[in-house]
N, C-alpha and C positions, 0 to 999 in steps of 0.2 A: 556441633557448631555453637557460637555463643556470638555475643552482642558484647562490646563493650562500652557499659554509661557511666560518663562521670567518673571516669578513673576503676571504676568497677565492674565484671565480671557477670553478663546476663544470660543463662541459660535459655535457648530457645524453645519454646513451648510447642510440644507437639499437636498433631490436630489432628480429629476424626475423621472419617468420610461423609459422616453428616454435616460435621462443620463444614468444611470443604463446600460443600455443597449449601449451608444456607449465608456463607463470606461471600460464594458467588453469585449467588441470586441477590444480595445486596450491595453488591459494590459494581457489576456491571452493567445495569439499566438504572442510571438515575432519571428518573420523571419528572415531568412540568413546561411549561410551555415553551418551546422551542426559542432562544434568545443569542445563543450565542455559536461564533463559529471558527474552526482551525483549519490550516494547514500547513503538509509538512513537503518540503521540496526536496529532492535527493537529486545531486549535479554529481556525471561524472567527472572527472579533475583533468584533462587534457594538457599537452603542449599548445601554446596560444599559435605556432606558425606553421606546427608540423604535427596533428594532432594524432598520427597513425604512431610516432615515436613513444613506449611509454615512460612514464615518468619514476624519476627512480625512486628510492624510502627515504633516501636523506631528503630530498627536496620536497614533497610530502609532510615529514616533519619540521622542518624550517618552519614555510609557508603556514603549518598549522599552530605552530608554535606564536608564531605571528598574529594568526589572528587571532586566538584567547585574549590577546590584549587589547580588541578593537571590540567597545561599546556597544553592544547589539540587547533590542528588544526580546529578541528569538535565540530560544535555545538554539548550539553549535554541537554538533556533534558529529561524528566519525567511522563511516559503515568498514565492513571488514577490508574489502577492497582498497581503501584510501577514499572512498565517495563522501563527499561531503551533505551532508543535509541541516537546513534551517526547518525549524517548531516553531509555527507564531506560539505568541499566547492566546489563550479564549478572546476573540474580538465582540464587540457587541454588532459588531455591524460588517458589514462586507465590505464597505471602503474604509476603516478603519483596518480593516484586517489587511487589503493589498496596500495599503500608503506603508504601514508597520512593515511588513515583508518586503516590500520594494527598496524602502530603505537601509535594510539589513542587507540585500542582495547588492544594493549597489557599492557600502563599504566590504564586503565581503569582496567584489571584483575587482576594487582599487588595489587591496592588498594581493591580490593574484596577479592582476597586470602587469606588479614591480618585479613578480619573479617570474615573466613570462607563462603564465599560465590562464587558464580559463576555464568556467564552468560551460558543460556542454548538457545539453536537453536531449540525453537520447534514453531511451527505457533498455536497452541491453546496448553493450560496447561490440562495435560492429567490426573492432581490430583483433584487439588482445584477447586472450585467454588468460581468464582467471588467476589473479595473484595477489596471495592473501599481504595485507599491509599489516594490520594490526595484527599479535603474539599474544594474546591474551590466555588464560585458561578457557575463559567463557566461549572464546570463538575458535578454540582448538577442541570444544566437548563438542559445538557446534558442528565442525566439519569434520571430526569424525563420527556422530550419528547423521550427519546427509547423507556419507560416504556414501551409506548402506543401502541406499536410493541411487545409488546413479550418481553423475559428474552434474547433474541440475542443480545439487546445492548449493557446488564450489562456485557457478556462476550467478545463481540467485544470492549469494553471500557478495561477490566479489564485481560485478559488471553486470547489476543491473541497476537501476535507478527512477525511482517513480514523482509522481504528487498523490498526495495522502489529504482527503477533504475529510474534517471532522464535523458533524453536525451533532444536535442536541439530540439523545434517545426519542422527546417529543412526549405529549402529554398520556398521563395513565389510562385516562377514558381513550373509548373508542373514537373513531374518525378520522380524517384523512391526517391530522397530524396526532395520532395517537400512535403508542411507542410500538404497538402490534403491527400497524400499518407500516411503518416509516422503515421496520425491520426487515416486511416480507419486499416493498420496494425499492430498499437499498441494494436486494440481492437481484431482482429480474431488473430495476434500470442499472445494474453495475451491468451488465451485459451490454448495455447500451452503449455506456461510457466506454469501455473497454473497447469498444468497435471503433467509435467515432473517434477518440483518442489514441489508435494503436500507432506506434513509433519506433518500435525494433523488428522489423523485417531482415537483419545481419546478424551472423557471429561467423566470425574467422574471414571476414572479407567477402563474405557468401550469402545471398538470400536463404534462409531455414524452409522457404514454405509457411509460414505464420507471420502476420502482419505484427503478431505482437509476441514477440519470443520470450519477449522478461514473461508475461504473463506461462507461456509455456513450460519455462524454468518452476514458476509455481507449483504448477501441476504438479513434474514428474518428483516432486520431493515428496508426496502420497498423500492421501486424502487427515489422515492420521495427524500431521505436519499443517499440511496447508489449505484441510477440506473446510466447508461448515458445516453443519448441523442442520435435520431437516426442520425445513419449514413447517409451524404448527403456530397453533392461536398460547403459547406458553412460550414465549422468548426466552424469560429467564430459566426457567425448568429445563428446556432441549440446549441449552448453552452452558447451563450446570451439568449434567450430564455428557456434554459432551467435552466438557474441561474433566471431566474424573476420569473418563475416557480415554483420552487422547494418550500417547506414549511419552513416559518423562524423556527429555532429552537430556539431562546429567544430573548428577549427583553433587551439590558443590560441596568443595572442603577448602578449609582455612586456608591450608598449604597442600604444595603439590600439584598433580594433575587433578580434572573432576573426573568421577564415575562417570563411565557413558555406557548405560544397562541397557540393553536388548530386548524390547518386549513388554518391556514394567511400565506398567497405567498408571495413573496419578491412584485409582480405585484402588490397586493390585498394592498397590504401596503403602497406602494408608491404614491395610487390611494385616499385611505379611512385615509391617515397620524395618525390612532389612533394606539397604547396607546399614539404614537407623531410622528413625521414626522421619519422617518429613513435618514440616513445621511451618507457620502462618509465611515466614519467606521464601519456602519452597514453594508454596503456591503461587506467593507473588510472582516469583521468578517463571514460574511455571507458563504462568498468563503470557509473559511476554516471548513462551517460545511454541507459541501458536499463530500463525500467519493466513486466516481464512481473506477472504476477499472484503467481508465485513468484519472488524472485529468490535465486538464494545466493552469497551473501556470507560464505561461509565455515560459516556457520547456513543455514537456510531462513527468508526474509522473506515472509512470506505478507500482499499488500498488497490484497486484492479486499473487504476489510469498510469501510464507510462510517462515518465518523464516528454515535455514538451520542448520544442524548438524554438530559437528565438530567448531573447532577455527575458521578457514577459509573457512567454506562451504560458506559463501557468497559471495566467489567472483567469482563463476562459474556463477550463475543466472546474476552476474552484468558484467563479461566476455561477454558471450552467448549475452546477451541483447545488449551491444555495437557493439558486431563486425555485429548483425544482423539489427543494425538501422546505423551505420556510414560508413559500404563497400558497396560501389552501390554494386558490384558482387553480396555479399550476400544479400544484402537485396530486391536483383531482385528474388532469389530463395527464399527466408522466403516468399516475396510476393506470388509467383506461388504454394507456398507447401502449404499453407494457404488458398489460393482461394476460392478450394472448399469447404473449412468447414465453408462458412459464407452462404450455405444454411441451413445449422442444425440450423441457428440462427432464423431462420422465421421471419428474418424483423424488429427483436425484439431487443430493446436496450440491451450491457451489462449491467450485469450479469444475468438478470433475463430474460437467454431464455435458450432452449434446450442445445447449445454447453457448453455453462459456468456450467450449472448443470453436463452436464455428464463428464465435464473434471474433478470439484470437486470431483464428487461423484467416477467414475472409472479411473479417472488419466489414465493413459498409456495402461492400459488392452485395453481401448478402440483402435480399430485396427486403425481407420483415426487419430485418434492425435496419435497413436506412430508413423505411417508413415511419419506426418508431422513434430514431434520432429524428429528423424533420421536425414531427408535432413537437419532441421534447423540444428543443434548440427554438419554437417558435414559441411555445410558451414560455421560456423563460427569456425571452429575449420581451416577450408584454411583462413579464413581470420581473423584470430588474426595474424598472424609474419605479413601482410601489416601493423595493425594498432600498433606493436611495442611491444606486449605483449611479456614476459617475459618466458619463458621456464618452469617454475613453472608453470604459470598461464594457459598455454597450454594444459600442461600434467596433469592440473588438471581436465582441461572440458575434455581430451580424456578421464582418468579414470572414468567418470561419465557418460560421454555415453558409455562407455565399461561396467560402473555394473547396471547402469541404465535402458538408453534409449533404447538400442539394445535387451533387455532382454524383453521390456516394465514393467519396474517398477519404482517407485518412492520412496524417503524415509519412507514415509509413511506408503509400505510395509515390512521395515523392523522393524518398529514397530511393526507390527499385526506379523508376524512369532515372535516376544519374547512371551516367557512364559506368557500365561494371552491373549495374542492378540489376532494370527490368531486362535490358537487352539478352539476359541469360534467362530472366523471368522465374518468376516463384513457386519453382519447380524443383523436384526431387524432396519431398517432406521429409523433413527429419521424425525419424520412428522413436516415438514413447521410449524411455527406459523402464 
């Protein structure tokens, strides 16, 4: 493969496996004092009157076509399924971050409204079965290395949809907002978040048994795909290692289909250089086909929250998540609420141990993560007016730990009490692939 600059012909440069390994200890924890903050929204794309109907590819394309041409601060982009997701940019501040994304969201729903459509806030599509929109090569190497997992892929590609909270890696010393901290608490309070935010209890018109099925989809795609790396006082080190590790998912080429090898580690590769040497863009690309519950990216992307209900339901999970990773106060208490649930983990990387299942599966029911949601949701509910949040944005997290948290329930559950839900109840679990 080559590069083409300037009219000219750039051969891509191979890379070692030490390289490999010291690009990524440098490019995915950047350090310093915790300043800035993202989030990324993924709406399914519904009929506005009849949302069980799906929507066909032409109409899809129209509508997206359409909106390239509408003025947005936040990148726009297009998951395989037809899901729509907005990128803020880095905000400095957490109301600067929901005013920017609000306003993107509300020209975005203009332009949907003209052609009958609307974005919906669910973390898995509780009708359809999976239907790939985009033809790309990248998302046909994609869905045929899920294949090899199970039919999880085709739905974690196609009909599920999340919010994604990005915070800052956090400063290089030790302490409650140091990058070692902030790492090992992104992964035991994502347990949390994942509970108290679960919103897919449906696929096929059916409760699965799991409050949060997008997350379940996760799982069954293997630890390899969509696990992390254990926990240790070396983030960069256990995240390099686990990027050399993990299994390439294709091989790109200029033209044609891409390679999608069987078995071959980024390590194996850079060792054995066949189908050809791999090179500083195969890593790049590489990076982006690992899906752990945290990923860093330079930030920490903390991807385990499901799409929310409602215009604005996501900016409580992206509230909650700031005030509990950017106020020492709080986030000295999300750490101490948290502690002890990283024994239910058995030592075991997320997702695929004890806590991350049972938070999916019984979200808030369970008594140690309501307990632990409670003090979190209360401490950052004292510490939003330090970090500047807005009166709205306050009494939005108080109204959700008042119908929620304190109740121990999740959206999830007000799906299963509608007609068709609980009345069958969230029973019969759907068994691992």
């Amino acid at each position: 493969m080559s590069d083409s600059v300037g009219g000219c012909i750039r051969p891509r440069t191979a890379v070692s496996e030490a390289e490999v390994e010291a690009l990524v200890r440098g490019i995915c924890f950047k350090t310093g004092p915790p300043r800035l903050l993202g989030v990324e929204v993924e709406w399914l794309v519904h009929e506005l009157r009849a949302p069980r109907l799906p929507v066909s590819p032409e109409r899809l394309q129209a509508v997206y076509t359409a909106l390239r041409a509408v003025p947005l601060r936040s990148a726009l982009t297009v998951e395989p399924g037809g899901q729509l997701e907005l990128s803020s940019l880095p905000a400095a501040s957490l109301t600067e971050c929901v005013r920017s994304v609000s306003a993107d969201l509300e020209a975005v729903r203009a332009v949907l409204r003209e052609d009958g459509l609307a974005l919906v806030g669910l973390g898995h599509d509780p009708w359809h079965p999976p239907r790939r929109y985009l033809r790309q090569p990248r998302y046909d190497a994609m869905e045929s290395c899920l294949d090899r997992t199970g039919p999880g892929g085709r739905f974690m590609m196609c009909a599920s949809a999340s919010v994604q909270v990005c915070v800052d890696a956090g400063h290089e010393e030790p302490g409650p907002l140091g990058h070692v901290r902030r790492w090992w608490l992104a992964h035991h309070l994502g347990a949390v978040l994942l509970a108290a935010f679960a919103n897919s209890p449906l696929s096929g018109g059916h409760p699965t048994g799991w409050r949060s099925t997008r997350q379940l989809r996760w799982t069954q795609i293997g630890a390899g795909r969509a696990g992390g790396p254990p926990l240790d006082s070396d983030p960069r080190g256990t995240w390099a290692r686990h990027v050399l590790d993990a299994p390439v998912m294709c091989v790109r080429r200029d033209g044609g289909p891409w390679d999608v090898p069987e078995g071959l580690t980024l390590r194996e590769w850079t060792r054995e250089l066949v189908p050809r040497p791999p090179t500083r863009e195969d890593l790049d690309y590489h990076l982006t086909t690992l899906f752990p519950p945290v990923r860093p990216r330079g930030h920490l992307e903390l991807r385990m929250i499901d799409a929310q209900p409602g215009d604005d339901g996501w900016i409580v999970p992206l509230a909650v998540t700031a005030a509990l990773f950017d106020d020492p106060e709080a986030t000295e208490t999300a750490y101490r609420a948290v502690k002890p649930l990283a024994e239910r983990t058995l030592g075991l990387p997320a997702p695929h141990n004890p806590l991350y299942e049972d938070a999916a599966r019984d979200a808030l029911t369970d008594p140690e993560l309501r307990e632990a949601a409670v003090t979190c949701f209360t401490a950052a509910l004292s510490a939003l007016p330090r970090l500047g949040a807005s009166t709205g944005v306050t009494d939005a997290v108080a109204a959700y730990r008042e119908r929620y948290v304190l109740r121990g329930r999740c959206p999830a559950d007000d799906l299963l009490d509608m007609p068709g839900g609980a009345d069958r109840g969230p029973h019969g679990r759907e068994t691992r692939s």
